[in-house]
C-alpha positions as CSV (number, residue, x, y, z in Angstrom):
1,X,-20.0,-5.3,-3.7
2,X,-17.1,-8.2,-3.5
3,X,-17.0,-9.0,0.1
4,X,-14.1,-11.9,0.1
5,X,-11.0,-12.5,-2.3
6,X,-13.4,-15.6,-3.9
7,X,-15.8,-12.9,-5.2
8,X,-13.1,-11.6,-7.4
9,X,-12.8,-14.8,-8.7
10,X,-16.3,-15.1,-9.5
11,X,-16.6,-11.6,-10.7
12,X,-13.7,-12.8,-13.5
13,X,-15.3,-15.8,-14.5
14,X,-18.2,-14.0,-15.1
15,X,-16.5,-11.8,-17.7
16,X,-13.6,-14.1,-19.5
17,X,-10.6,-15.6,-18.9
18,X,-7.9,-13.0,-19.0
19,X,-4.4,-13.7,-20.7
20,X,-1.6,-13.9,-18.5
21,X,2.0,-14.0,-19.2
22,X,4.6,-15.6,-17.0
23,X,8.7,-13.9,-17.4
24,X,10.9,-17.1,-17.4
25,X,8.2,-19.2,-16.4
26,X,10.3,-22.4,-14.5
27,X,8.7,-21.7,-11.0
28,X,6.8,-24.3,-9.6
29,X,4.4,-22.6,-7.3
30,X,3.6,-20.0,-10.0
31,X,2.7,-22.7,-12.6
32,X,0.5,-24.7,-10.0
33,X,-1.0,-21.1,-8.9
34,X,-1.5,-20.3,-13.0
35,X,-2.8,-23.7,-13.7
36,X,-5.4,-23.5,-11.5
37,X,-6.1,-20.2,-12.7
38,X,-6.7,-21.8,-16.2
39,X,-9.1,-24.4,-14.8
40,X,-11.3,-22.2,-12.7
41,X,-11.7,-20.1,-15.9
42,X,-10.2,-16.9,-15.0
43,X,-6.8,-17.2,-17.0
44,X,-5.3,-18.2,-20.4
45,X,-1.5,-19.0,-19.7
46,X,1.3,-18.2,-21.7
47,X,5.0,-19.0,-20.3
48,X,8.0,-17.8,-21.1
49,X,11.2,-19.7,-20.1
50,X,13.3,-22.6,-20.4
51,X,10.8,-24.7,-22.1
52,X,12.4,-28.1,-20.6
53,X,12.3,-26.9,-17.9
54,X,8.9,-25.9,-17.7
55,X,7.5,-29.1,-19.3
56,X,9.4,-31.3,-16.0
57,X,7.9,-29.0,-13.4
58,X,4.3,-29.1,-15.5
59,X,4.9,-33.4,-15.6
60,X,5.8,-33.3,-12.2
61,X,2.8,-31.7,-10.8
62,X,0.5,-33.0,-13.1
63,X,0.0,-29.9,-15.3
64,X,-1.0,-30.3,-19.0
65,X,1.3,-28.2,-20.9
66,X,-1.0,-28.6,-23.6
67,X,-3.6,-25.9,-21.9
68,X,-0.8,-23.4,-21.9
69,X,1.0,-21.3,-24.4
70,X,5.0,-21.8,-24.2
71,X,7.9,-19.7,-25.2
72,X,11.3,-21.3,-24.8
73,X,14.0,-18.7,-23.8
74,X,16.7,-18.8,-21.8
75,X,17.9,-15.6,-20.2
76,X,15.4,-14.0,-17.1
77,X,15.8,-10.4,-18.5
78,X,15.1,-11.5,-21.9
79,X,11.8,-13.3,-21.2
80,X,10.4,-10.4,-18.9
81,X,10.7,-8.1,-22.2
82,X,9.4,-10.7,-23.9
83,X,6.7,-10.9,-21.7
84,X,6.5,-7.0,-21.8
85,X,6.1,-7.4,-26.1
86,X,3.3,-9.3,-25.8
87,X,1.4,-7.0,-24.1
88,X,1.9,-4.2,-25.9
89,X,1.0,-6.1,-28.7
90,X,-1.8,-6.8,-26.8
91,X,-1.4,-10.5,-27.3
92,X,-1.2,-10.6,-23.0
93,X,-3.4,-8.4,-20.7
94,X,-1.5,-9.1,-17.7
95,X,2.5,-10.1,-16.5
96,X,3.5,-11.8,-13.9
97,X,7.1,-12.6,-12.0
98,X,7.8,-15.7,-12.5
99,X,11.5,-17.4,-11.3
100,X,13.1,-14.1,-12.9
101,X,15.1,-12.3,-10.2
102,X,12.8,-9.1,-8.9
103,X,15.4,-6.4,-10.0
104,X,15.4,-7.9,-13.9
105,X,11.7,-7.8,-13.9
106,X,11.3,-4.8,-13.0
107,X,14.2,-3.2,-14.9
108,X,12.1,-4.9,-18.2
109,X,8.7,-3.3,-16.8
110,X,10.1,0.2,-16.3
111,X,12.4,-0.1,-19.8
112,X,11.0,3.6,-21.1
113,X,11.4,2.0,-25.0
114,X,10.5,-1.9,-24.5
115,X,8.9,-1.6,-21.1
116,X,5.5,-1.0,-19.8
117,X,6.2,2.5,-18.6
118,X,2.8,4.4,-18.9
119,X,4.0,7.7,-17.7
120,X,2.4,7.1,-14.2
121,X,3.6,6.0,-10.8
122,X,3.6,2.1,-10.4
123,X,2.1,1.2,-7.1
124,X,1.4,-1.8,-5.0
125,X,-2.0,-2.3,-4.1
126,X,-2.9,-5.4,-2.0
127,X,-6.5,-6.3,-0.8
128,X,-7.4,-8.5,2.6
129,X,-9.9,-10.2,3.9
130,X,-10.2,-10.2,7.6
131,X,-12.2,-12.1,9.8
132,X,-12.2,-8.8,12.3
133,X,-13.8,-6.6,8.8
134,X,-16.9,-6.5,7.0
135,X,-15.5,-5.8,3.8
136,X,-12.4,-6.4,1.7
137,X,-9.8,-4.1,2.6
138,X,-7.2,-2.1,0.4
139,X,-3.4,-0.8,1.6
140,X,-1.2,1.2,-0.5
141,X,1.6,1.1,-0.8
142,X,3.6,-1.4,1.2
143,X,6.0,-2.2,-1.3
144,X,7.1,0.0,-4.1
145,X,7.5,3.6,-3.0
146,X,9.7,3.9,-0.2
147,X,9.2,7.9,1.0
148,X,6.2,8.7,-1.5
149,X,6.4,12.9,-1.8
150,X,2.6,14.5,-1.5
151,X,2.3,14.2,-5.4
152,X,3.2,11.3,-5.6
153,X,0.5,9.7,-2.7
154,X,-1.9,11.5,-4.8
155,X,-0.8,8.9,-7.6
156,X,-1.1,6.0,-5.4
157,X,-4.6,7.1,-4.0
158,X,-5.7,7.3,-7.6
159,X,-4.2,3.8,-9.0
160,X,-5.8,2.1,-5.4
161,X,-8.8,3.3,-6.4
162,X,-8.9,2.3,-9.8
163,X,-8.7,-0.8,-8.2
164,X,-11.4,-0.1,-5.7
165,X,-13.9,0.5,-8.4
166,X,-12.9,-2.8,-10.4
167,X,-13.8,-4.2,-7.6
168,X,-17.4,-2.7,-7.9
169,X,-16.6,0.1,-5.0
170,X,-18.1,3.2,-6.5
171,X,-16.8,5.6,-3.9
172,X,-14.3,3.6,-2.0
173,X,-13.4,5.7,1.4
174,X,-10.0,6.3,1.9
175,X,-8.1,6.6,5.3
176,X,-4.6,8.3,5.3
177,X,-3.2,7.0,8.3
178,X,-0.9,8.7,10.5
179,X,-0.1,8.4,14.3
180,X,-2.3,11.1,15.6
181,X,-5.6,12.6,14.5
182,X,-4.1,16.6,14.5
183,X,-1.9,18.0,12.4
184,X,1.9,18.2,13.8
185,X,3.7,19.9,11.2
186,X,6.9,20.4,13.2
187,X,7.3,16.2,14.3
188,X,5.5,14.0,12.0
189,X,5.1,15.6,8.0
190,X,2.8,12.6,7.5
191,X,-0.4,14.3,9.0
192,X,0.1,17.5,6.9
193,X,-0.1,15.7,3.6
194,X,-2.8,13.6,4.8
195,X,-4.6,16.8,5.8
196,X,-3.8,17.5,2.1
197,X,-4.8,14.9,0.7
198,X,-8.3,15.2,2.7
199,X,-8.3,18.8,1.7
200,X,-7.4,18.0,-2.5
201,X,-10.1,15.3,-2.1
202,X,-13.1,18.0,-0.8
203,X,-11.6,20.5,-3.4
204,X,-12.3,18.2,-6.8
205,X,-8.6,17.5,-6.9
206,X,-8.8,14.1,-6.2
207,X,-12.0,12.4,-7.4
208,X,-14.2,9.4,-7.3
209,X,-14.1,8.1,-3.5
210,X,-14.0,9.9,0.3
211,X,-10.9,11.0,1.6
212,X,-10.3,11.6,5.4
213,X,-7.2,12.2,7.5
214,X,-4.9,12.8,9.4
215,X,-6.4,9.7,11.4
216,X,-4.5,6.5,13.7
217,X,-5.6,3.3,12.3
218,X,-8.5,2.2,15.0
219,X,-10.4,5.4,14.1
220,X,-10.2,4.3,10.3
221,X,-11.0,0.9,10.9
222,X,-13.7,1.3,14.2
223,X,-16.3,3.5,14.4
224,X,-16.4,2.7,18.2
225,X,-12.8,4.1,18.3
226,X,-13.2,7.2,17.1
227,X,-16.3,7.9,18.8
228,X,-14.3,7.5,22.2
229,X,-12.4,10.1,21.1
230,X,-15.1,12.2,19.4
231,X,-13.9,12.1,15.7
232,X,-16.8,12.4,13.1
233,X,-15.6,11.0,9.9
234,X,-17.2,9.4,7.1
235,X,-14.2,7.0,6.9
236,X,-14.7,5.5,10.3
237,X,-15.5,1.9,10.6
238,X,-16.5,2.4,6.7
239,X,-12.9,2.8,5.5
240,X,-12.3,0.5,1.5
241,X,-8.3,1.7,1.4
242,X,-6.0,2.8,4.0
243,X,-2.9,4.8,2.8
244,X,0.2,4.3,4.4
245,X,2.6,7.1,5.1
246,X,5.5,5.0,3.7
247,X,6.7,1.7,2.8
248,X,8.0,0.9,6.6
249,X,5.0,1.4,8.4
250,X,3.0,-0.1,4.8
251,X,4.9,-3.2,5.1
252,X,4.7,-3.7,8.9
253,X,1.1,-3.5,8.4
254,X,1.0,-5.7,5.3
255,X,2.9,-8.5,7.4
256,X,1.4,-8.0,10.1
257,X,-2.1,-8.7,9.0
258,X,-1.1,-12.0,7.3
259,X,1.3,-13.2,10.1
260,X,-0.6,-12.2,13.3
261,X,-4.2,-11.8,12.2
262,X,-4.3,-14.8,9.5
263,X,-5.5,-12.0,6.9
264,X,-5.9,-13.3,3.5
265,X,-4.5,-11.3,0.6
266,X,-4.0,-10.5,-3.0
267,X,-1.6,-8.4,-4.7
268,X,-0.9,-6.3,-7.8
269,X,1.4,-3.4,-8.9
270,X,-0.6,-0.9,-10.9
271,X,0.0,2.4,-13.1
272,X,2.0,0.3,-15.8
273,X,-0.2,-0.6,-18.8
274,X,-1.1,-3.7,-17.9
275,X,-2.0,-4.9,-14.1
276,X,1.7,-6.8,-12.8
277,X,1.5,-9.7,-10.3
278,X,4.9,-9.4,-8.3
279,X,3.9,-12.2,-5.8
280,X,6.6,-13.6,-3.2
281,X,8.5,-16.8,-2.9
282,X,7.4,-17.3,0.8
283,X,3.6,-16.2,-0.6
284,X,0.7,-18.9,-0.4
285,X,-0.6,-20.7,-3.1
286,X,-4.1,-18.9,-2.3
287,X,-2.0,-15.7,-2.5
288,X,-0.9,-16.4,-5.9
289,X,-4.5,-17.7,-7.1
290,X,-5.7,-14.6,-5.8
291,X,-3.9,-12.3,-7.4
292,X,-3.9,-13.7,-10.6
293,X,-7.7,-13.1,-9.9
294,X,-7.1,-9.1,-8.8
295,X,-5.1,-8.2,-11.6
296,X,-7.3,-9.9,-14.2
297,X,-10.4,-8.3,-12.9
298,X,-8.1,-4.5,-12.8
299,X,-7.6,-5.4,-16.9
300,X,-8.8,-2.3,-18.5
């Protein structure tokens, strides 16, 4: 099992260098972050963007455009359905944001005709290592959905652990986190559809990995904790993916885990058909790298 973001890495390398397509390319920290990917043997690049634009930033830093493929275009939108083409025509196995405003991007990825629409729910999956955790750790979703309905959580749980088993975690455990550990119907919804989650899980609903909750975050995450208050889970201390009850308390946790605790992370969005990286501007360099690495290794 991959117990830091550098095993992802060397799990790629020891496949093959995956093909990744950048929609309008001109960002500098991307094309360092994809470069690097390219010499550590994980990624083939392929750029698509203002191609003298692109071949400045590549002199500037040093990059050889020569290892990289490059399609000139000169409109954001345009380049992220380009981008989108090439991998349904499966000349690309993964996309990736590149200087292209968010909302463009997206609008390309979700285009039901040229798009990468699979019929799914896209989700954001991002995975940490902590100095304070044994293992990597999953979260879902911190940046997608904002209110995810029941069904829909049931999607996320199931593209997170997609992920989870690329990762070589055959039965990730998942904990649906919530405020309390009981079931308040009446003041906080998110403990019933954890409880129905947990319940859809131990029914055959939801397959390949453990589901428990309702359950506050230091039970999911310490066994220690939840035998104070004498909760017997299977998730305790154990937990591979924590789902979040919605994308306030997601990304809260997300930032706080890099900011406070110094977490390292990777990032992907998933349930299109190809793995996206939608990395941002204020991410690290490491970030990038690192999920570049994630979403090759989640190429199907």
């Amino acid at each position: 099992m991959i117990k830091n973001l550098y095993g992802i890495v060397a799990k790629v390398k020891r496949a093959r260098p995956k093909r990744v397509v950048v929609a309008q390319a001109e960002e500098e920290e991307v094309l360092l972050a994809l470069a690097e990917a390219v010499t550590e043997q994980i990624a083939q690049g392929i750029l698509v963007g203002d191609l003298e634009r692109i071949r400045v930033i590549c002199g500037h830093n040093h990059i050889k455009p020569d290892n990289l493929t490059i399609i000139d275009s000169d409109n954001g939108y345009d380049s992220a359905l380009k981008c989108c083409q090439l991998i349904r025509e499966r000349k690309a196995e993964v996309i990736m944001k590149g200087a292209v405003p968010t909302k463009d991007f997206m609008r390309a990825i979700l285009d039901k005709e040229q798009g990468l629409a699979s019929g799914g729910l896209l989700s954001h999956v991002a995975v940490f290592e902590l100095k304070s955790y044994p293992k990597l750790l999953l979260i879902t979703d911190a940046a997608v959905n904002i209110a995810p309905t029941l069904l829909e959580k049931v999607q996320i749980l199931k593209n997170a652990v997609e992920v989870a088993h690329s990762l070589g975690i055959k039965t990730p455990r998942v904990g649906c986190v919530a405020p309390v550990e009981f079931v308040n119907p009446e003041k906080m919804p998110s403990t019933v559809e954890a409880a129905c989650l947990t319940m859809m899980n131990r029914r055959g609903q939801i397959r390949g990995c453990i589901v428990d909750g309702p359950l506050a975050l230091d039970n999911i995450i310490s066994k220690e904790a939840a035998s104070t208050k004498g909760i017997e889970s299977e998730i305790a201390g154990e937990a591979d993916i924590v789902l979040v009850p919605d994308i306030e308390s997601g990304n809260i946790l997300y930032k706080s885990l890099t900011i406070f605790a110094g977490a390292k992370c990777a990032s992907i969005l998933v349930g299109a058909k190809a793995p996206v990286v939608l990395t941002s501007r204020s991410d690290t360099h490491e970030t990038k790298l690192m999920s570049i690495a994630l979403a090759a290794v989640s190429v199907k």
